[in-house]
PyMOL CGO cylinders between C-alpha atoms (Angstrom):
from pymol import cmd
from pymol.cgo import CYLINDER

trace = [
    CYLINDER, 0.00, 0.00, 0.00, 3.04, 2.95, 0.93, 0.3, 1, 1, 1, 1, 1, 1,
    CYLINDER, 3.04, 2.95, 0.93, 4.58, 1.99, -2.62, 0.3, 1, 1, 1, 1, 1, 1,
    CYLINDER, 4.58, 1.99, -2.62, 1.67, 2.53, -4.35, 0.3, 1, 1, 1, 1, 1, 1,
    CYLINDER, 1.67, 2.53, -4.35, 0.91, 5.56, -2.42, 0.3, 1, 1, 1, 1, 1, 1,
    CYLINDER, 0.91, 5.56, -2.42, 4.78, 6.67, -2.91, 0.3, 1, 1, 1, 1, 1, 1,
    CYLINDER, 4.78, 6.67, -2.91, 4.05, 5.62, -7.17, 0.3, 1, 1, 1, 1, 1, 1,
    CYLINDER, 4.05, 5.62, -7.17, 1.27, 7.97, -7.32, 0.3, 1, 1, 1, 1, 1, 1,
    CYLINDER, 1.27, 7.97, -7.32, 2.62, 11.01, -5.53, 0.3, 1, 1, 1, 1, 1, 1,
    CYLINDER, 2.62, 11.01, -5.53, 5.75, 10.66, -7.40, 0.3, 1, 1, 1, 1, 1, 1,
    CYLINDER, 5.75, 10.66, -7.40, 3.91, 10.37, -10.43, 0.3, 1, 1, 1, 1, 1, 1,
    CYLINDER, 3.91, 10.37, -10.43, 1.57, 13.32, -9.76, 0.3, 1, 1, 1, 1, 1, 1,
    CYLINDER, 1.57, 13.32, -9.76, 4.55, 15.56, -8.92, 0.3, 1, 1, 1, 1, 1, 1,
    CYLINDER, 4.55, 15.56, -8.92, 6.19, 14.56, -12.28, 0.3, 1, 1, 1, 1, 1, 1,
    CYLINDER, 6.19, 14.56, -12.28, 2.70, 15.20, -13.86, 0.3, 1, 1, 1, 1, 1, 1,
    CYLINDER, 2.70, 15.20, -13.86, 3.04, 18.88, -11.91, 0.3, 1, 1, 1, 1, 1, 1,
    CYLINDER, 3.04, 18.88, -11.91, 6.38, 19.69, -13.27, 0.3, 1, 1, 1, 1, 1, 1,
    CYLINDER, 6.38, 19.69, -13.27, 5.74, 19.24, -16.72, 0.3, 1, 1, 1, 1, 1, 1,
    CYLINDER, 5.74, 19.24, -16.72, 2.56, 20.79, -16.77, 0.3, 1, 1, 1, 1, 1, 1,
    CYLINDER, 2.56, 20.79, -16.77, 4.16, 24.38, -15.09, 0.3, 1, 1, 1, 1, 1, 1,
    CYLINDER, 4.16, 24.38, -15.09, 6.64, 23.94, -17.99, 0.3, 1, 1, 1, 1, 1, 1,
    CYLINDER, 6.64, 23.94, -17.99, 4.05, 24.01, -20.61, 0.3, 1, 1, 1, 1, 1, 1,
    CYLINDER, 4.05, 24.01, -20.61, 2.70, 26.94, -19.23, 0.3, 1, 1, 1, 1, 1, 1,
    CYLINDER, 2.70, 26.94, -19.23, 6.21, 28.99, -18.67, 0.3, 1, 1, 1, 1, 1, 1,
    CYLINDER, 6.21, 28.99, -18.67, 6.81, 31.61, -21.80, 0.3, 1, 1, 1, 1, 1, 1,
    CYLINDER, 6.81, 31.61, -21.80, 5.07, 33.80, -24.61, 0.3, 1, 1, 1, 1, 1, 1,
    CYLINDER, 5.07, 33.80, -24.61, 2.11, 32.13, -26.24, 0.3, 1, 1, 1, 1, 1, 1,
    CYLINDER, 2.11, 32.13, -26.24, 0.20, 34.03, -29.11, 0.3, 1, 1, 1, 1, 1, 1,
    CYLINDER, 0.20, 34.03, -29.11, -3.76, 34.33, -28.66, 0.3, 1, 1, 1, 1, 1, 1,
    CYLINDER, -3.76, 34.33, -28.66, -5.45, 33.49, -31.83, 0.3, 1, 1, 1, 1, 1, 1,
    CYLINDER, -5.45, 33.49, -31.83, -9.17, 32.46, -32.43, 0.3, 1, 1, 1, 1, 1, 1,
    CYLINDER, -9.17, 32.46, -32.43, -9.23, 31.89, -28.65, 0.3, 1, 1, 1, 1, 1, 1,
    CYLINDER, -9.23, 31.89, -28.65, -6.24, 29.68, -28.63, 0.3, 1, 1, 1, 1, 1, 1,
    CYLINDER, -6.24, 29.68, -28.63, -2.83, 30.27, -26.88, 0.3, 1, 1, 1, 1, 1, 1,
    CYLINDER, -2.83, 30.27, -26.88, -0.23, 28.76, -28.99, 0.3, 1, 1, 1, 1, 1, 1,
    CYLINDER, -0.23, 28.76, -28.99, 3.65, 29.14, -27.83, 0.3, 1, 1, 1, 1, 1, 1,
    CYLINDER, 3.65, 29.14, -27.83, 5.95, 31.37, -29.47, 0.3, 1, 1, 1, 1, 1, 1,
    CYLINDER, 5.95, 31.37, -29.47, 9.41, 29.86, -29.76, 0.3, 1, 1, 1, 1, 1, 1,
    CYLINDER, 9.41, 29.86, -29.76, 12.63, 32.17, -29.15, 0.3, 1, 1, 1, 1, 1, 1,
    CYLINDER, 12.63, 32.17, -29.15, 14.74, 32.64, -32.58, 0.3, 1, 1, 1, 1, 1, 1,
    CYLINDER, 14.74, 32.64, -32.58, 18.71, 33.79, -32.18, 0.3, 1, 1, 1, 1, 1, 1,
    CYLINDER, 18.71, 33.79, -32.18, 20.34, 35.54, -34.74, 0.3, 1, 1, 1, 1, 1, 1,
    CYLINDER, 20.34, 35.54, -34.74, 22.38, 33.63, -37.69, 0.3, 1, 1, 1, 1, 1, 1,
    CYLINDER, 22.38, 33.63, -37.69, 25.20, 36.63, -38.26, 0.3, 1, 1, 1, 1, 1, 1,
    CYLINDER, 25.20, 36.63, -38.26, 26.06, 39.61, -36.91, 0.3, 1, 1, 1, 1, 1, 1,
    CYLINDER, 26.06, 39.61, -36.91, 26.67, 42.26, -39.74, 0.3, 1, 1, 1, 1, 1, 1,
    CYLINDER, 26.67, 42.26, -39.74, 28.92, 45.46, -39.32, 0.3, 1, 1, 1, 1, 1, 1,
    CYLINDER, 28.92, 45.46, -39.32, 28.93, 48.56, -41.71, 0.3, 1, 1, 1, 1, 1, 1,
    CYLINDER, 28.93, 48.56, -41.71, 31.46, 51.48, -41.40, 0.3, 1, 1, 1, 1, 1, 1,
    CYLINDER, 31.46, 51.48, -41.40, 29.73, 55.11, -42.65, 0.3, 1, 1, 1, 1, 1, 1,
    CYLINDER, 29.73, 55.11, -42.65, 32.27, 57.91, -42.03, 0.3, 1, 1, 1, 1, 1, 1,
    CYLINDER, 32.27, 57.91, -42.03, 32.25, 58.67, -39.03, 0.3, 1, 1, 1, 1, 1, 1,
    CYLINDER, 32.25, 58.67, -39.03, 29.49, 56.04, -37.89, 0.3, 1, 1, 1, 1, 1, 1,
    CYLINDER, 29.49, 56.04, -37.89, 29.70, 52.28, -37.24, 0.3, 1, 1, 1, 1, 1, 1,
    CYLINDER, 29.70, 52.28, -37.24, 26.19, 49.93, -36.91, 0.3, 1, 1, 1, 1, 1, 1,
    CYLINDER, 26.19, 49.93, -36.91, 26.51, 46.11, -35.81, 0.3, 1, 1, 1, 1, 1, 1,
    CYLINDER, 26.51, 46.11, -35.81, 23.74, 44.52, -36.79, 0.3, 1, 1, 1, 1, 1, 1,
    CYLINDER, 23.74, 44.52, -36.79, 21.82, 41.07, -35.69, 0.3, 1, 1, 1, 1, 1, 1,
    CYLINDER, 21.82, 41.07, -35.69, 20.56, 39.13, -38.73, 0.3, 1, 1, 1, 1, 1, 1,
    CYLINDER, 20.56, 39.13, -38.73, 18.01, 37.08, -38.51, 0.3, 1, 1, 1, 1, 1, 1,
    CYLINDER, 18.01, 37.08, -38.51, 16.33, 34.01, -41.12, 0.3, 1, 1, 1, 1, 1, 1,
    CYLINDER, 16.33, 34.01, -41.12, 13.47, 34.86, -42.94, 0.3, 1, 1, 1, 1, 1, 1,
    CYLINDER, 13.47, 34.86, -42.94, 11.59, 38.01, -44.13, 0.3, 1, 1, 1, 1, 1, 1,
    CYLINDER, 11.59, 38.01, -44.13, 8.61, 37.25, -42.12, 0.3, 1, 1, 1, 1, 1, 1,
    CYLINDER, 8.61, 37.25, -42.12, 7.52, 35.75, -39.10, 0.3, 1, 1, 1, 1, 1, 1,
    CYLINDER, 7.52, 35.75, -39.10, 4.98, 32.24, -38.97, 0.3, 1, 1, 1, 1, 1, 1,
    CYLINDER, 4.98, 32.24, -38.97, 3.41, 34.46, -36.06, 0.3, 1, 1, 1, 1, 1, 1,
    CYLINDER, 3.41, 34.46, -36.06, 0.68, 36.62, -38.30, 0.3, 1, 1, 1, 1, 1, 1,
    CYLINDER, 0.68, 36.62, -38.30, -1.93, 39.14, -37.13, 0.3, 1, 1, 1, 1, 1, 1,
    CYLINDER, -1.93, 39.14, -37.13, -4.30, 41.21, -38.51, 0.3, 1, 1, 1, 1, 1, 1,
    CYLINDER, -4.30, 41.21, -38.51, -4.17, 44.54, -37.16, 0.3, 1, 1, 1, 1, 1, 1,
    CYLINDER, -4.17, 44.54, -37.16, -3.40, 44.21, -33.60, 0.3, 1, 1, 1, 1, 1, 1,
    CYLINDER, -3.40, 44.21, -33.60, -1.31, 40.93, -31.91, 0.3, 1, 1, 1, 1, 1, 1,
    CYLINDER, -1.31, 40.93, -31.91, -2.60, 39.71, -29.00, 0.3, 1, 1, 1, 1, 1, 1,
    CYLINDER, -2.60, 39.71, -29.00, -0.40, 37.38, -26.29, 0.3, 1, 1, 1, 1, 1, 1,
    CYLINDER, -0.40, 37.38, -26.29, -0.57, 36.08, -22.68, 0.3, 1, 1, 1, 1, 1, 1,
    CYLINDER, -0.57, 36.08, -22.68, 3.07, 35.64, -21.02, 0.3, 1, 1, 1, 1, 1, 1,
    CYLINDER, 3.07, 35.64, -21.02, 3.38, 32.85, -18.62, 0.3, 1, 1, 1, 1, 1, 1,
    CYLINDER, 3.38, 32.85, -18.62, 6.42, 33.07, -15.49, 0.3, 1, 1, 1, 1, 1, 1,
    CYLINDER, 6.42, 33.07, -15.49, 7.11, 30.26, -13.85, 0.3, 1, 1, 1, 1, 1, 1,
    CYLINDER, 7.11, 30.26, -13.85, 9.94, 27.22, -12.84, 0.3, 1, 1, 1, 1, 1, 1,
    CYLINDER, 9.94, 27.22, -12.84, 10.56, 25.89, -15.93, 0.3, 1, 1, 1, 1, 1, 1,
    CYLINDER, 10.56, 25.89, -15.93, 11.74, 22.04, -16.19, 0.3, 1, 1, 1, 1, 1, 1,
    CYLINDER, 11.74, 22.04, -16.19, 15.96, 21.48, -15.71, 0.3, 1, 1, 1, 1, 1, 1,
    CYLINDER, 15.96, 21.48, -15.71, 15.67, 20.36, -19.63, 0.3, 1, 1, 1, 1, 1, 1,
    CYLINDER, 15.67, 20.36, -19.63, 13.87, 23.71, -20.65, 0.3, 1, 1, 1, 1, 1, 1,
    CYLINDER, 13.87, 23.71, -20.65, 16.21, 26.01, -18.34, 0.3, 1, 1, 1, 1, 1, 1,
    CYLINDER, 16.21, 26.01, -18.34, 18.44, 26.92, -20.84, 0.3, 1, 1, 1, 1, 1, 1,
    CYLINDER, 18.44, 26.92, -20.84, 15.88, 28.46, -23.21, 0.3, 1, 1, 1, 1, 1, 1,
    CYLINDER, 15.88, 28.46, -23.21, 12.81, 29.28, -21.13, 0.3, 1, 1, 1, 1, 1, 1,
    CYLINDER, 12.81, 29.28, -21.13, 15.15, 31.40, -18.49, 0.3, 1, 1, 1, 1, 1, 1,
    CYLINDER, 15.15, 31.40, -18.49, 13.44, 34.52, -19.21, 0.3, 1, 1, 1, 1, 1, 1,
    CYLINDER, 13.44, 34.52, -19.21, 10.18, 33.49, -17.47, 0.3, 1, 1, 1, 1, 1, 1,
    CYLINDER, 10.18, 33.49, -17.47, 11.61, 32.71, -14.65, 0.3, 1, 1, 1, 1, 1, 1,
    CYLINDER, 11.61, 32.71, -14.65, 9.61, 33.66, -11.43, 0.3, 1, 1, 1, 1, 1, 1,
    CYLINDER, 9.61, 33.66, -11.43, 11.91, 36.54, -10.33, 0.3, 1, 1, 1, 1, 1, 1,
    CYLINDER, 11.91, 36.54, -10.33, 11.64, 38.36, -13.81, 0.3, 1, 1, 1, 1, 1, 1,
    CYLINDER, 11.64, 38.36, -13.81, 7.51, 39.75, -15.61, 0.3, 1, 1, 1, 1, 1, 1,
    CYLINDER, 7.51, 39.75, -15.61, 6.48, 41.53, -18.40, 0.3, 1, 1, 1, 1, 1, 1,
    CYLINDER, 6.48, 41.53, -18.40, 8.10, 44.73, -17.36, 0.3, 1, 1, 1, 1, 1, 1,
    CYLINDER, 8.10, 44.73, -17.36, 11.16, 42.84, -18.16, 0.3, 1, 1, 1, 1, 1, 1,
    CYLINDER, 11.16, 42.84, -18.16, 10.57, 42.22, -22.20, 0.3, 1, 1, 1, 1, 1, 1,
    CYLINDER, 10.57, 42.22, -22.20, 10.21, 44.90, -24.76, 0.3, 1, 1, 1, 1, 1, 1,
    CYLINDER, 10.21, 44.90, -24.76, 8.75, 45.07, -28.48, 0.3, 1, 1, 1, 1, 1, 1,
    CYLINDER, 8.75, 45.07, -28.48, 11.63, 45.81, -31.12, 0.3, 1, 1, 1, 1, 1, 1,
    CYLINDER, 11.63, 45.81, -31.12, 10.70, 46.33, -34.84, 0.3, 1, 1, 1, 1, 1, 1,
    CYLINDER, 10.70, 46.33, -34.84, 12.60, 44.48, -37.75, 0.3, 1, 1, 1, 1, 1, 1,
    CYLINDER, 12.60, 44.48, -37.75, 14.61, 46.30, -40.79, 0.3, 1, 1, 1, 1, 1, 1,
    CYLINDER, 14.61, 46.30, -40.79, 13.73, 43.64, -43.47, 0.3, 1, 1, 1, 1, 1, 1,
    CYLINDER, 13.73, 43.64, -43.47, 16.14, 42.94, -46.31, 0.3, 1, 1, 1, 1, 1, 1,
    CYLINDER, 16.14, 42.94, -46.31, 15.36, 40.65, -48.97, 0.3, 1, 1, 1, 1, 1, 1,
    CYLINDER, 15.36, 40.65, -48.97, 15.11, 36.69, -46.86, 0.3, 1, 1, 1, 1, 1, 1,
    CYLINDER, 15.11, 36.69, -46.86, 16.40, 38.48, -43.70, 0.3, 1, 1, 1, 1, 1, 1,
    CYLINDER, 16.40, 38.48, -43.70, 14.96, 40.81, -40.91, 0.3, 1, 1, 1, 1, 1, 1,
    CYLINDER, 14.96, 40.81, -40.91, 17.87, 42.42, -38.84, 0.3, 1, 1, 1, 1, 1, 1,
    CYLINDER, 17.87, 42.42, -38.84, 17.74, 44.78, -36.05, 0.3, 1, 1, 1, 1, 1, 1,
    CYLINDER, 17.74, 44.78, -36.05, 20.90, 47.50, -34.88, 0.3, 1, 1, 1, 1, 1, 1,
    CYLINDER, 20.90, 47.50, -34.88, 22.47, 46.20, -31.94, 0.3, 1, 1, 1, 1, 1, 1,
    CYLINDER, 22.47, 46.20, -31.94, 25.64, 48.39, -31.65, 0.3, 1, 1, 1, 1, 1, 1,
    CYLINDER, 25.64, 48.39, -31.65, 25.97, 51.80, -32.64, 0.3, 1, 1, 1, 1, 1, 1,
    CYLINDER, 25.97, 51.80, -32.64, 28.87, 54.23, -32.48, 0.3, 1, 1, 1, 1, 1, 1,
    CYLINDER, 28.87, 54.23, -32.48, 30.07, 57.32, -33.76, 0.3, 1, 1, 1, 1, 1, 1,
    CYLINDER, 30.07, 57.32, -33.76, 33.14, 59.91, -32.81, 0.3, 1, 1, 1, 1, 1, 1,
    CYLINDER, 33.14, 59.91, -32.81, 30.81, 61.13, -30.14, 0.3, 1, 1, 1, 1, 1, 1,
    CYLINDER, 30.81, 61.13, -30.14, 28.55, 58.41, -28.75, 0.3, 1, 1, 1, 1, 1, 1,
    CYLINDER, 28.55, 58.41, -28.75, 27.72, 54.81, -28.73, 0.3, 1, 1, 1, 1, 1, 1,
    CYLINDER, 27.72, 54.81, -28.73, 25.22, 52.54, -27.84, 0.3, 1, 1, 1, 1, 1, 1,
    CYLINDER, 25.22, 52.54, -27.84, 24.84, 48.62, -27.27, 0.3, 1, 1, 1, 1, 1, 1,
    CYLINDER, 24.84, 48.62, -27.27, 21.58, 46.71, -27.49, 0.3, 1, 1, 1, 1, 1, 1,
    CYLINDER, 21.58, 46.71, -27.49, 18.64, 46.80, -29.36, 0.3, 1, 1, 1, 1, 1, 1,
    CYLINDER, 18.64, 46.80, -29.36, 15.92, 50.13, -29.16, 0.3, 1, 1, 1, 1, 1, 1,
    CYLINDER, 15.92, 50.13, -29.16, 12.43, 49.33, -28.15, 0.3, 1, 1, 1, 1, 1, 1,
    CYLINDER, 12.43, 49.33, -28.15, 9.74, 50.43, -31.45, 0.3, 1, 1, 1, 1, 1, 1,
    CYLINDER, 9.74, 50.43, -31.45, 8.43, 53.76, -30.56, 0.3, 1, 1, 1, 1, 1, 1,
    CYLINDER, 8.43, 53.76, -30.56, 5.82, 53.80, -33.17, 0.3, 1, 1, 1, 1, 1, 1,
    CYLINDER, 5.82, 53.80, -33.17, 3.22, 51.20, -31.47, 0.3, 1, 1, 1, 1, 1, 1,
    CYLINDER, 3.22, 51.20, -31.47, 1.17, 50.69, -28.43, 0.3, 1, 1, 1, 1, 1, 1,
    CYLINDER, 1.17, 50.69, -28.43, 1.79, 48.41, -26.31, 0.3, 1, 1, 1, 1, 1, 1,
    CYLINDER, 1.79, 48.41, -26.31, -0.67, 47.24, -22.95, 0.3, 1, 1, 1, 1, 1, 1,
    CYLINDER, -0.67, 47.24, -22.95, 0.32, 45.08, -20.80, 0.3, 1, 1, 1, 1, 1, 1,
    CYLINDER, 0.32, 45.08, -20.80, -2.49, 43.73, -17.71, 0.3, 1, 1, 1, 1, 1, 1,
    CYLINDER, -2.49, 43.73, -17.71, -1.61, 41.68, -15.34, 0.3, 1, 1, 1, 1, 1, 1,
    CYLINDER, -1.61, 41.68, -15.34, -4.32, 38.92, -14.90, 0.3, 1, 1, 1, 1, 1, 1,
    CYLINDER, -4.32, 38.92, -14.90, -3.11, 36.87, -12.05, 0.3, 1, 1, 1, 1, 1, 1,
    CYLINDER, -3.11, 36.87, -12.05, 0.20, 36.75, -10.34, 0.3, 1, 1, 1, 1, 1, 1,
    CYLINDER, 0.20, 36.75, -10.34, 3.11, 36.13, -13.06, 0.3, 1, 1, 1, 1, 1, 1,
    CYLINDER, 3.11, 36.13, -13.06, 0.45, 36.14, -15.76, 0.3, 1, 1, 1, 1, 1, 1,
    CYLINDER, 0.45, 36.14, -15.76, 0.20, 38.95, -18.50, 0.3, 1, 1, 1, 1, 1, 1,
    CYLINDER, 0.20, 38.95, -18.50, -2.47, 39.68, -21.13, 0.3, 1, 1, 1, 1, 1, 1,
    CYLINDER, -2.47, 39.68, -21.13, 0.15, 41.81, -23.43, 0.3, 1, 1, 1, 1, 1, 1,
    CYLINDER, 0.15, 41.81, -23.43, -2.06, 43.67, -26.68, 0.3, 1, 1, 1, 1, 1, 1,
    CYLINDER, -2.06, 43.67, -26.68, 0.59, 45.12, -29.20, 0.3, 1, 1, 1, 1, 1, 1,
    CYLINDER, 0.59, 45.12, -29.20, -1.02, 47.82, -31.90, 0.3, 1, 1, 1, 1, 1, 1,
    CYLINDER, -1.02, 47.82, -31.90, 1.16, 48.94, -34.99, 0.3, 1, 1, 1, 1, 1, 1,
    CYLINDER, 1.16, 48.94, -34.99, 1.87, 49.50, -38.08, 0.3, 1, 1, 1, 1, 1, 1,
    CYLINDER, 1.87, 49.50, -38.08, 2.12, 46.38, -40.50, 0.3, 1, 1, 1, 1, 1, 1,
    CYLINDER, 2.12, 46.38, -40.50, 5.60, 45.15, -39.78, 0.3, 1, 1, 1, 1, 1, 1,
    CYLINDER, 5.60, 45.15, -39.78, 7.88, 42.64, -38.46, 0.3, 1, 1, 1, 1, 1, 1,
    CYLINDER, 7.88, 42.64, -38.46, 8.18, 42.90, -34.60, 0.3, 1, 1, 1, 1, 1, 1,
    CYLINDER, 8.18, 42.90, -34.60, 9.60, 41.04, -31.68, 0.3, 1, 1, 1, 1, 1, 1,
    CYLINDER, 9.60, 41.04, -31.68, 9.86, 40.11, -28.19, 0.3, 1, 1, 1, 1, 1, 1,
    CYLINDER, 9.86, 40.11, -28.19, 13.14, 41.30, -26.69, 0.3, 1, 1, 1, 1, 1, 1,
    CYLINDER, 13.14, 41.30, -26.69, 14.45, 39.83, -23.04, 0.3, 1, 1, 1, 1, 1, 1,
    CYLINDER, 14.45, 39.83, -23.04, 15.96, 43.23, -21.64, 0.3, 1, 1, 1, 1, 1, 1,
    CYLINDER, 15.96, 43.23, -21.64, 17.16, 42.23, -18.01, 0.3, 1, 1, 1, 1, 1, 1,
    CYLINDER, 17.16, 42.23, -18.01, 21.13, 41.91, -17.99, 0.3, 1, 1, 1, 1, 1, 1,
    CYLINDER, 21.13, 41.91, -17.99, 21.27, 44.09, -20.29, 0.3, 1, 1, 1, 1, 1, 1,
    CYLINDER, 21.27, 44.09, -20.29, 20.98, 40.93, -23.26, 0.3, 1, 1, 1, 1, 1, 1,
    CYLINDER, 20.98, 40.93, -23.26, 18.51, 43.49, -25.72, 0.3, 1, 1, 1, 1, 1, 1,
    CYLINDER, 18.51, 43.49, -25.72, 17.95, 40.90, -28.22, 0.3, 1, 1, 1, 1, 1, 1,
    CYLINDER, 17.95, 40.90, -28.22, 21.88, 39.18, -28.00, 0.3, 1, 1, 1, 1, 1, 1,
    CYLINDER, 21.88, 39.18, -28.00, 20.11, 36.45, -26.55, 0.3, 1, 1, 1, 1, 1, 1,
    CYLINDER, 20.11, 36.45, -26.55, 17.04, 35.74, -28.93, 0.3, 1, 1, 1, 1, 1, 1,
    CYLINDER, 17.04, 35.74, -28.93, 14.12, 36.94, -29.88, 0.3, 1, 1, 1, 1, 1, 1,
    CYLINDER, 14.12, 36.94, -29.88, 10.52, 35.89, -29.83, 0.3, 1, 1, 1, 1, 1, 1,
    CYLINDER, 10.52, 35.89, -29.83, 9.01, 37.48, -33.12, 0.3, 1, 1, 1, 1, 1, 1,
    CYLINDER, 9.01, 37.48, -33.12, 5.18, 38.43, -34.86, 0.3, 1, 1, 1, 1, 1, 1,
    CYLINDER, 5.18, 38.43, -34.86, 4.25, 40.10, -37.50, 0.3, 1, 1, 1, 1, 1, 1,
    CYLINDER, 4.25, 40.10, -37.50, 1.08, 42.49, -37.77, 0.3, 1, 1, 1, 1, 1, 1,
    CYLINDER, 1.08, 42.49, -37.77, -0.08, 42.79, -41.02, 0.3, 1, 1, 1, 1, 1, 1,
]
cmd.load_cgo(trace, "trace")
């Protein structure tokens, strides 16, 4: 009788673990279903010298994103534990970071590649990481402790999720949409 009680907690807490991990991360909200947005990293980093300016730039695959909307792009974030095996690329969502955390970039597409500035510097200045889009709305509402209803407005484009903490702006991957 204590194994099979020992069986079934054990299995119930496996059954626990995997379930928090399928809810840890950045699902899109389409037709009333959340489907999960997987984190791209850039292919090539691509450098151009002007005359007195000099851009770094992350390159990423494709023109477009398989993440479409019409209009305005709707998304729920999850933070949470994730599994040991999903540590590595869910780390953004973990408990001590939230939405406040993650902001929306905007692609420069080129041809089969979308690429956004990451390093910029001149005689006078410089900066490192990638800007925010200032030409869209973005609300975020949190529904329940470490769970965000996050409604992004815009122009048609090619957009993304940037992880900001640690100062990674979009070094570290991206999570991208496109609003059509």
């Amino acid at each position: 009788m204590n194994r099979l009680l020992l069986l079934f907690v054990l299995t119930l807490a496996n059954l626990t673990a995997n379930a928090q991990t399928d809810s840890v991360g950045i699902f899109a909200i389409r037709d009333n279903q959340a489907i999960r947005i997987d984190r791209i990293t850039h292919n090539a980093i691509k450098g151009s010298v002007g005359f007195a300016k000099v851009k770094s730039k992350l390159q990423f695959k494709n023109n477009t994103s398989p993440n479409h909307f019409k209009g305005t792009a709707t998304f729920r974030m999850y933070f949470g534990t994730p599994s040991t095996a999903d540590m590595v690329s869910l780390y953004q969502f973990m408990p001590n970071y939230s939405a406040k955390d993650f902001e929306v970039a905007r692609f420069d597409v080129k041809k089969n590649t979308r690429t956004l500035t990451g390093v910029t510097a001149s005689l006078l200045s410089s900066s490192v990481g990638v800007s925010a889009a200032d030409d869209l709305s973005v609300t975020v509402k949190e529904l329940r402790p470490k769970v965000y209803s996050i409604t992004v407005t815009g122009k048609p484009g090619e957009y993304c999720f940037m992880f900001m903490a640690n100062g990674t702006n979009g070094f570290g991957g991206v999570y991208d949409f496109t609003i059509e």
